[in-house]
C-alpha positions in Angstrom: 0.0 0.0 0.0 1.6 3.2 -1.0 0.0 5.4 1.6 0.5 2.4 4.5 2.4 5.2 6.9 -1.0 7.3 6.7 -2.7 5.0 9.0 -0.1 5.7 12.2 -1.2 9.6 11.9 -4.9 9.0 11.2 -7.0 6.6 12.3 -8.8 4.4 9.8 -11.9 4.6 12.1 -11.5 8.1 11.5 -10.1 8.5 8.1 -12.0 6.2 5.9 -15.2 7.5 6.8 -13.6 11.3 6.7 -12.4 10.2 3.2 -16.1 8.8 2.2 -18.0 11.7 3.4 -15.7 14.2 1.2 -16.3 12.5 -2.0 -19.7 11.9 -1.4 -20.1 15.9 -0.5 -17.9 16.8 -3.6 -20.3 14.5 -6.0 -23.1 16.0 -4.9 -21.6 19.5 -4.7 -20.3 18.9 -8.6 -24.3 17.1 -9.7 -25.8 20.3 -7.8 -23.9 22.6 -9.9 -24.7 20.9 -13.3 -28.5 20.6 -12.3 -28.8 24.5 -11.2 -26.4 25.5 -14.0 -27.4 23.5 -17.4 -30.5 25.2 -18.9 -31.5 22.2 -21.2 -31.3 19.5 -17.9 -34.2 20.6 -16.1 -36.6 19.9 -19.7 -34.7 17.0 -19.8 -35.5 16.0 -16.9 -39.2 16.8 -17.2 -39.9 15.3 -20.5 -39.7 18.5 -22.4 -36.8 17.6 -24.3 -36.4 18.0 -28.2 -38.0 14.4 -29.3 -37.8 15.0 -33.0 -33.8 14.9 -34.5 -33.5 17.4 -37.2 -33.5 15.8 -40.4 -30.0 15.2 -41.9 -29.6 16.9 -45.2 -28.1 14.7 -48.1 -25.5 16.0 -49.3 -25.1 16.1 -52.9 -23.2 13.4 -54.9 -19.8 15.0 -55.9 -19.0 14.0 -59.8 -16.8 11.1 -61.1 -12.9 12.5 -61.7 -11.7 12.0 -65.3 -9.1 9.8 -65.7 -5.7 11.6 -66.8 -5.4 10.9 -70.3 
């Protein structure tokens, strides 16, 4: 374990749950911001989205090359 000196400062007791609790706080910190911050979530989220694709334009066919003579 590279961090295996770690443990005779902090207590695991005391460490592993301190560790837990931050990333859980940070996820939801980080989901928070995209939720209050993305405009086009929210109608997602509600059913409102965009439900038809726009429709892909063809593109037209490009002409043969001549062959060098």
């Amino acid at each position: 374990m590279i961090y295996g000196k770690m443990w005779t400062v902090v207590r695991p007791q005391l460490g592993i749950p301190l560790f837990l609790s931050a990333v859980a706080i940070s996820s939801f910190a980080v989901h928070l911001a995209l939720v209050t911050n993305t405009p086009w979530l929210k109608a997602y989220y509600n059913g409102a989205a965009n439900r038809t694709a726009p429709a892909a334009v063809a593109a037209p066919a490009a002409a043969p090359a001549e062959a060098p003579k």
